[in-house]
N, C-alpha and C positions, 0 to 999 in steps of 0.2 A: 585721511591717512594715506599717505603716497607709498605706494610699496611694487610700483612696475619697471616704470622706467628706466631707471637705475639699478634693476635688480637685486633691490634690496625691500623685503615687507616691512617697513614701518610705517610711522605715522606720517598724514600727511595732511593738505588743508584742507581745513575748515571750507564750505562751500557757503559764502555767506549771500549769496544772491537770493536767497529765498527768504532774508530776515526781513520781516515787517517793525514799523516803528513798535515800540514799548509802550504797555500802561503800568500807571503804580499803581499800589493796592498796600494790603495785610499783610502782614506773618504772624508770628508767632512771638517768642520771648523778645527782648530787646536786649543791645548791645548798648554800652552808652557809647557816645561820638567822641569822646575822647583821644586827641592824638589827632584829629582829621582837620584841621588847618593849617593851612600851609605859611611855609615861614617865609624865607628870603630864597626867593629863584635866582640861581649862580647862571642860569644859559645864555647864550646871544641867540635871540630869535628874529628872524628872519622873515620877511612872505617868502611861502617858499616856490621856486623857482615852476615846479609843474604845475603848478595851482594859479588861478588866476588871483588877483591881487583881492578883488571883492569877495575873493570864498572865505575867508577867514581864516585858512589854515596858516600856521607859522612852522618852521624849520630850523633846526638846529644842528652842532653836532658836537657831542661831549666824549672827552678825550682819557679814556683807562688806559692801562699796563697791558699789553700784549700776553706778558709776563705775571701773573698776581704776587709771583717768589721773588722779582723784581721790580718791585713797584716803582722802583724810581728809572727805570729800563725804558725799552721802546714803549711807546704810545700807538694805539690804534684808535677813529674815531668812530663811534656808534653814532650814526644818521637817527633823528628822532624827528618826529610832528608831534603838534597840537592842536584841537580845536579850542580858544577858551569857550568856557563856562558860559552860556546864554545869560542867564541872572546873574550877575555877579554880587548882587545884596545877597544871595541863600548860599553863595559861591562854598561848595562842600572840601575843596582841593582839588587834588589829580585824580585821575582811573587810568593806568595805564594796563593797554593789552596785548598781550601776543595771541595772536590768529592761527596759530599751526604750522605744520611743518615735520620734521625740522626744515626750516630752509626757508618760508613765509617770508614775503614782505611784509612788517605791520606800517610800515610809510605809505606804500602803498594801496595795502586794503584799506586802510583808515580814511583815506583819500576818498577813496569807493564804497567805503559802507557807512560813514558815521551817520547818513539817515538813519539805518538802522536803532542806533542808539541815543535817539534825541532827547528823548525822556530822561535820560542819566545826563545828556551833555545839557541841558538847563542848569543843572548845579555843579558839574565835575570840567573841569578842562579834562577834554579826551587826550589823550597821549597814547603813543605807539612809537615803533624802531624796529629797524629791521638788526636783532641780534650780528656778533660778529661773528665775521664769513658770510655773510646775507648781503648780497646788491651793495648797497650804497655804506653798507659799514665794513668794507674790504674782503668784500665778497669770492669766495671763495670760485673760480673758472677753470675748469680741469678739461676742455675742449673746443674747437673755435666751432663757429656755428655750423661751418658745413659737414666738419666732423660730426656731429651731434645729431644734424640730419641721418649721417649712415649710419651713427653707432644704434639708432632706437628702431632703426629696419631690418636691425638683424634678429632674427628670433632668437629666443632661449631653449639650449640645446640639451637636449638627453646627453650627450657628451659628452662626459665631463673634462676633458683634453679641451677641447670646443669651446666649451663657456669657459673654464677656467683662460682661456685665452682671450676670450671678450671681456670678463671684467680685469684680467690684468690690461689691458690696454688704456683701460678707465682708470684703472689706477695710477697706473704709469705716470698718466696725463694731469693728475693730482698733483701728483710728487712733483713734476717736471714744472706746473706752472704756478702752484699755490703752497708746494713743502714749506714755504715759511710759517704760514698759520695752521699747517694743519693739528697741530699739536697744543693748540690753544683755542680751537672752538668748540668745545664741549659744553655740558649743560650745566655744569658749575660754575666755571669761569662766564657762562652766560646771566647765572644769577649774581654772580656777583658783581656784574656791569649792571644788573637792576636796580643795585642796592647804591651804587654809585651813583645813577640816574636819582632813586629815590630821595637821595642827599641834594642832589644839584636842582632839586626844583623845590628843595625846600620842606619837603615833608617826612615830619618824624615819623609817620609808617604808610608802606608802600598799599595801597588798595586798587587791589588788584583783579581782573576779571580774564581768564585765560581759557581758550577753546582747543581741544586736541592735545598736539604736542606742548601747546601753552596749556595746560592742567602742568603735564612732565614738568615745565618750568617753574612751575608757579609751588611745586611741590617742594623741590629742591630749594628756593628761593626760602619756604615757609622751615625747612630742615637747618640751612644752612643760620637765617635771623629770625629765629620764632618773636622775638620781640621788635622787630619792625614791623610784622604784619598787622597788617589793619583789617578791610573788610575785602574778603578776595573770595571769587568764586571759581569754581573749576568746571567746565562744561565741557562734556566729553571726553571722558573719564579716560587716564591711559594709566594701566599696570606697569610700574618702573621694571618692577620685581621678573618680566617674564622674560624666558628666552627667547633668542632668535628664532627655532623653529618653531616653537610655541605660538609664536607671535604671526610666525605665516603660518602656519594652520590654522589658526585661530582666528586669522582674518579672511583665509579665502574660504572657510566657512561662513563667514557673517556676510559676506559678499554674496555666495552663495544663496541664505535665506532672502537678502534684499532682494537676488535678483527672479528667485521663486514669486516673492510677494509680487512685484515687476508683473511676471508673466498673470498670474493672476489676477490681479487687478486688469491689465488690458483684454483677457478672453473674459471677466466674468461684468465689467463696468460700461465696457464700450459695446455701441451695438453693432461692431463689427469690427472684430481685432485682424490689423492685416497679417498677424505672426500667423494665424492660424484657430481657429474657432475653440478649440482648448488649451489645455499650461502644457501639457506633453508635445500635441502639437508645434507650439510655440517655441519649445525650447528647443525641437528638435531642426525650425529654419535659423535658428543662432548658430547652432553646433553643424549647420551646414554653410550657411556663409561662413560659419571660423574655417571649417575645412578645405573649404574652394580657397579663400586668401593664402591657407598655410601652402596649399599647392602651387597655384599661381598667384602672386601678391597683384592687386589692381592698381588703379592708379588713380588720383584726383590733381587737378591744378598741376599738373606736371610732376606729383610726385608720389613715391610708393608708397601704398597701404598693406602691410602685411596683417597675419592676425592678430600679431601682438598691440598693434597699433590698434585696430578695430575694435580688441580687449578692452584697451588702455582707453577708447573712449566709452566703451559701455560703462567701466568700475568709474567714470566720472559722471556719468550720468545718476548713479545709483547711492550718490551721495546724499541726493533729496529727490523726496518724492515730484516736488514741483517741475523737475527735468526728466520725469518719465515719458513725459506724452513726445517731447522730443525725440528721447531715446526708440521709440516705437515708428517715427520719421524716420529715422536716421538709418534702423536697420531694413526698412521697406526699402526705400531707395536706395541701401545697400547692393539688397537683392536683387535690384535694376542697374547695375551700375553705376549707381551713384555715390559715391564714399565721400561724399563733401562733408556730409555730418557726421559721421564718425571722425573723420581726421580732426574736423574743429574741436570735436569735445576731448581727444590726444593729444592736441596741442594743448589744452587749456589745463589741462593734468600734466605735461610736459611742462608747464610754462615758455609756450615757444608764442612766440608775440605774432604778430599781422605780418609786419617787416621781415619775418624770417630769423629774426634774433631770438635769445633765452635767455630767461632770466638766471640769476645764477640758483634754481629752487631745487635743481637734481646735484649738481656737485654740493653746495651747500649741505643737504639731506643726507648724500654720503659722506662729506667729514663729520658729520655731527653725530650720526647713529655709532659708526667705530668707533669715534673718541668716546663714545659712552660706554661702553662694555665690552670687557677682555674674553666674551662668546664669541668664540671663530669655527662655528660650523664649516664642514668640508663642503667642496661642490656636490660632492657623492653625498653626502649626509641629504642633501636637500633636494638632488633629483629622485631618491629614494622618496621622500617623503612627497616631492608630486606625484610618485606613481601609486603609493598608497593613496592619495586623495583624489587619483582621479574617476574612481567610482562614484565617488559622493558629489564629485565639481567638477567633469567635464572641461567648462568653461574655462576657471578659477585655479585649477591646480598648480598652471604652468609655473604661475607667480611665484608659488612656493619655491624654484629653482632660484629665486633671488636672495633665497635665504644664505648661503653662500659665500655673498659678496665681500662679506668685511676678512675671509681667510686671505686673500692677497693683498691687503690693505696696508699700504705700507707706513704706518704709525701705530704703534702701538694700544689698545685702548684701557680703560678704567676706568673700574666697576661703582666708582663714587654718586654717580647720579643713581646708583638703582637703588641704593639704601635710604627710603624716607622717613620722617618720626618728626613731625612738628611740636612733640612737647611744650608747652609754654608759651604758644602760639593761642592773638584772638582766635574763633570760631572760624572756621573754612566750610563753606557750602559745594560740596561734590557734586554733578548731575550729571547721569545719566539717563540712556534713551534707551528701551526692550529694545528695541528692532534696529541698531544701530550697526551698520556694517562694519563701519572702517575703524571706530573702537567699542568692539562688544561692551556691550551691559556688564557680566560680571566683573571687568575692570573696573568699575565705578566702585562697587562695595568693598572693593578689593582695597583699593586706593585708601577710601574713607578709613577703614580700620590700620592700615601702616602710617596713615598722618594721625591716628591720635586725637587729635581735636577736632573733626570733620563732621557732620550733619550731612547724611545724603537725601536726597532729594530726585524725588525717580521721575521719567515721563514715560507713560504707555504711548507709545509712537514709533515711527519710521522717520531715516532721518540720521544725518551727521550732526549734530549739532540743538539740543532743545532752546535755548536763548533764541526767540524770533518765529518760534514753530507754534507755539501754545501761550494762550491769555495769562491761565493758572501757571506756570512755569515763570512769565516775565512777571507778574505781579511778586512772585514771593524774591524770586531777586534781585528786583527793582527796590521793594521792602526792605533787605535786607542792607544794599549797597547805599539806599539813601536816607534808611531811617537806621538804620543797624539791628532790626529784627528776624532773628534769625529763623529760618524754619523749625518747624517740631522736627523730630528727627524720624526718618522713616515715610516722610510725607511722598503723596503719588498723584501725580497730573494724568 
């Protein structure tokens, strides 16, 4: 869940580096497979161009209405991959995923992770796309790369004159270079290039597996064609229904717990934590390197590291437990002045590449959260609300100033993606994670009850993401997506 950057808290990706391959296994009742072969695939597929030719992947690109009110209007094209299906005798159909965001590559996570899901790609051709306004489906660019380098060294300001003139600049730069789309990449018209997709490869219901902000989608998807949906799970659970400031308080709290457990785990695990031999300790050399940066910002590879930045890499470290020992690198050598890791793990939360470029995952993430919701919190609304939270978060509060962002936004937004109810929709499996930062746990039950048809399915863990983190979690919807057995309802890993 990306909520820095951009100075906006919402969701953001998925940190799939930590997923291990899948086992099948059990569940519980059974779905019949009915609806799950696929018919006639309408795509031109491709090798595709960044893949080498023996990897298998193919490439596409299918052509929607910019417009949904003018279907027969302008055309934009949505970029998609596939891996096929390993067996193609048990060949199940598609699984198409979206990885998070908003603003995710799924082209090219899918690229990077379909290890992860090999167990499913024996029988499913893997598929992904990067939604539009995302990179390669007319991607949404609202600043050149060098601007972008200055615009994320600037802190966020108690201000409000101050910020409010940092994110209108960001906005400006929307308007100025992407105003044609911006008014058409929302998470509705997002579902409904799914359901397009769904059609063009041939399968009368879409089966579906979406992590993060892909739950949001996959929600709206299930709202909008409850009788397309097939077998779709939702993995990290996001509340459509929450407000903006809700939504940064309520994440720079979960930020918060991760990054306690963090300190704990390296003073009580390790035999010799360099933060400092206890968690108060510990916390208190973080909240002093933030403070020497906020004062003097340092520097790495010839470029500046302010706090925010330093922030920006810790909340990506604390995405999964497996990048803590990192993160405990990163702030030592901080201390010495070394900000080499910190900045890598900022750029990789920023999506700023090796090269110096970006992807397009923070403009992107800003037209897609305003086009979702007519919530136009004040600047003043939300510095207010970091200075009430920074007794409890220190670290985490600033964030909350990003809540903010969408009041200068120059497109209007609507409230249609917050309203879910899959009615007459197959089963949908929810999953959440306790200890999940970037989308708290009670999102998940929250979710399950406004979709109506859902089975939740809980993980006790730490962690963005339970798909790839636990045996018992990948067996039941491994079960579920290739046998159609669905979990008991209320089940706990």
């Amino acid at each position: 869940m990306s909520f820095r950057i951009w100075r906006v808290a919402l969701v953001g990706l998925l940190g799939l580096g930590a997923m291990a391959p899948a086992a099948t296994g059990c569940g519980g009742s059974a779905l019949s497979p009915t609806g799950h072969a696929s018919g006639q695939d309408n795509l031109s597929w491709r090798p595709c161009e960044e893949t080498a030719s023996s990897s298998g992947f193919e490439c596409a690109m299918l052509q929607v209405p910019l417009d949904y009110a003018k279907p027969q209007g302008r055309k934009i094209g949505i970029a998609m991959i596939r891996l096929p299906a390993a067996d193609k005798a048990t060949r199940l159909g598609s699984l198409v995923f979206n990885f998070g965001g908003p603003g995710g590559s799924g082209v090219s996570t899918l690229m990077n992770a379909a290890g992860a899901f090999s167990t499913l790609g024996r029988r499913y051709d893997l598929v992904s796309f990067d939604p539009r306004g995302v990179d390669r489906s007319s991607g949404v660019r609202c600043l050149s790369d060098q601007e972008m380098d200055r615009y994320i060294t600037r802190e966020p300001s108690a201000n409000t004159p101050t910020e409010t003139q940092l994110i209108t600049e960001f906005a400006q730069g929307c308007r100025r270079n992407a105003g044609w789309i911006l008014p058409y990449v929302g998470t509705v018209n997002a579902a409904r290039d799914m359901d397009a997709m769904r059609a063009a490869l041939g399968e009368p219901r879409l089966n579906y597996l979406g992590f993060s902000y892909g739950t949001h989608l996959g929600a709206v998807y299930a709202t909008l064609y409850p009788g397309h949906v097939g077998r779709m799970v939702l993995d990290s659970a996001v509340d459509p229904s929450v407000g903006m400031l809700d939504v940064a308080k309520t994440q720079a709290l979960g930020f918060q717990k991760a990054y306690e457990d963090y300190l704990a785990d390296c003073t009580k695990t390790r035999t010799s934590c360099p933060l400092g031999a206890d968690k108060a300790t510990a916390e208190g050399t973080v909240i002093k390197l933030l403070d020497s940066l906020r004062q003097t910002p340092g520097k790495a590879d010839n470029r500046v590291v302010t706090a925010d930045i330093a922030r920006a890499g810790i909340t990506q470290a604390l995405y999964s437990r497996l990048t803590w020992p990192l993160l405990t690198d990163a702030i030592e050598s901080g201390r010495k002045g070394d900000l080499r890791g910190l900045l890598a793990m900022s750029d990789q939360y920023a999506g700023r590449r090796p090269d110096g470029t970006y992807s397009t995952l923070q403009f992107s993430l800003a037209a897609i959260v305003c086009a979702d919701t007519t919530d136009r919190p004040s600047v003043s609304q939300a510095e207010d609300l970091a200075r009430r939270l920074d007794r409890q978060t220190p670290v985490f509060a600033p964030t909350a100033i990003s809540a903010g962002s969408c009041s200068v936004w120059p497109v209007p937004g609507d409230d249609a993606a917050r309203r879910v109810n899959a009615t007459g929709s197959a089963p949908i499996v929810v999953v959440g994670t306790t200890n999940d930062p970037a989308t708290p746990y009670q999102w998940a039950p929250r979710l399950a009850d406004q979709l109506r048809t859902a089975v939740l399915l809980t993980l006790n863990g730490e962690g963005h993401g339970a798909y790839g983190q636990s045996a018992c979690i990948d067996t039941k919807v491994n079960a579920y997506l290739l046998d159609g057995r669905v979990p008991a309802k209320g089940q706990r890993c």
